[in-house]
N, C-alpha and C positions, 0 to 999 in steps of 0.2 A: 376410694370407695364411692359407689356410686349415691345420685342424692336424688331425691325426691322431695315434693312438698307434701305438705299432708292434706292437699285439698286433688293430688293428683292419686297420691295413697286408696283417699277414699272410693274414689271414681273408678281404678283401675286394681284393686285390691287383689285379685285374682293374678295377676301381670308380676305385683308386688312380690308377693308372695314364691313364685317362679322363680323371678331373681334371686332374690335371698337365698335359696336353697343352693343358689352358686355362689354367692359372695354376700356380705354383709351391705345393705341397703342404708341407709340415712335417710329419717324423715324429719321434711324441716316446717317449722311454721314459723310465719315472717323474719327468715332469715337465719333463724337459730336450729340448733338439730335439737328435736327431740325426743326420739327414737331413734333405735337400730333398731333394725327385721333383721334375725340373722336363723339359718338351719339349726331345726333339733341338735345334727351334729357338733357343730358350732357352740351353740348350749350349752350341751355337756361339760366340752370341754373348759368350756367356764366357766362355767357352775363346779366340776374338778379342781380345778386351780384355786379359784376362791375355799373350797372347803379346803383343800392341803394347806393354807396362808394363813388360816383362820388355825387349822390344827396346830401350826408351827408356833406362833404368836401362843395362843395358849401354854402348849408348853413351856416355851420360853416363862410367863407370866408364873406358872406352877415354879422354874427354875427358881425367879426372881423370889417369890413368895417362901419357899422351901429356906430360902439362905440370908432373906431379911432376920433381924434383931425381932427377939418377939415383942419389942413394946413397939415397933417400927411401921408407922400406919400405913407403910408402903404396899402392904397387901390389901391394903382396903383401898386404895388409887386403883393396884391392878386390876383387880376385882370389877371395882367401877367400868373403867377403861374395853376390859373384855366382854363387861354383857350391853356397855351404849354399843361398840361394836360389832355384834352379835345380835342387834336391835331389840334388848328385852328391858 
């Protein structure tokens, strides 16, 4: 992948921007990446994957919660567990 700093990002943003659309860009500030510039397309399909990951997990969690004991606070961990990663 290729890398950029984010003081050359800013200066050349249009250049940036180009690239990305062929391959996923790194932006780094002293040393560290932090960004990726990457295509709409690209996007998608990660934005796709994380929501099928997130679907599967849920189910799963329904699975778990479905077949818990009902005094079993196990659904109330899953519960937790799925909406911090869910961010709510």
């Amino acid at each position: 992948m290729k890398t950029i700093t984010a003081h050359k990002a800013v200066r050349h943003f249009s250049a940036l921007v180009d690239e990305a659309r062929a391959a996923p860009v790194a932006v780094t500030r002293h040393k560290r990446t932090v960004a990726v510039v990457i295509s709409p397309s690209d996007y998608r399909d990660f934005a796709r994957l994380k929501d099928e990951a997130l679907r599967s997990e849920v189910a799963q969690a329904l699975a778990d919660i479905e077949n818990a004991p009902a005094n079993d606070d196990k659904a109330v961990r899953v519960l937790a567990r799925l909406m911090k990663r869910a961010g709510r």
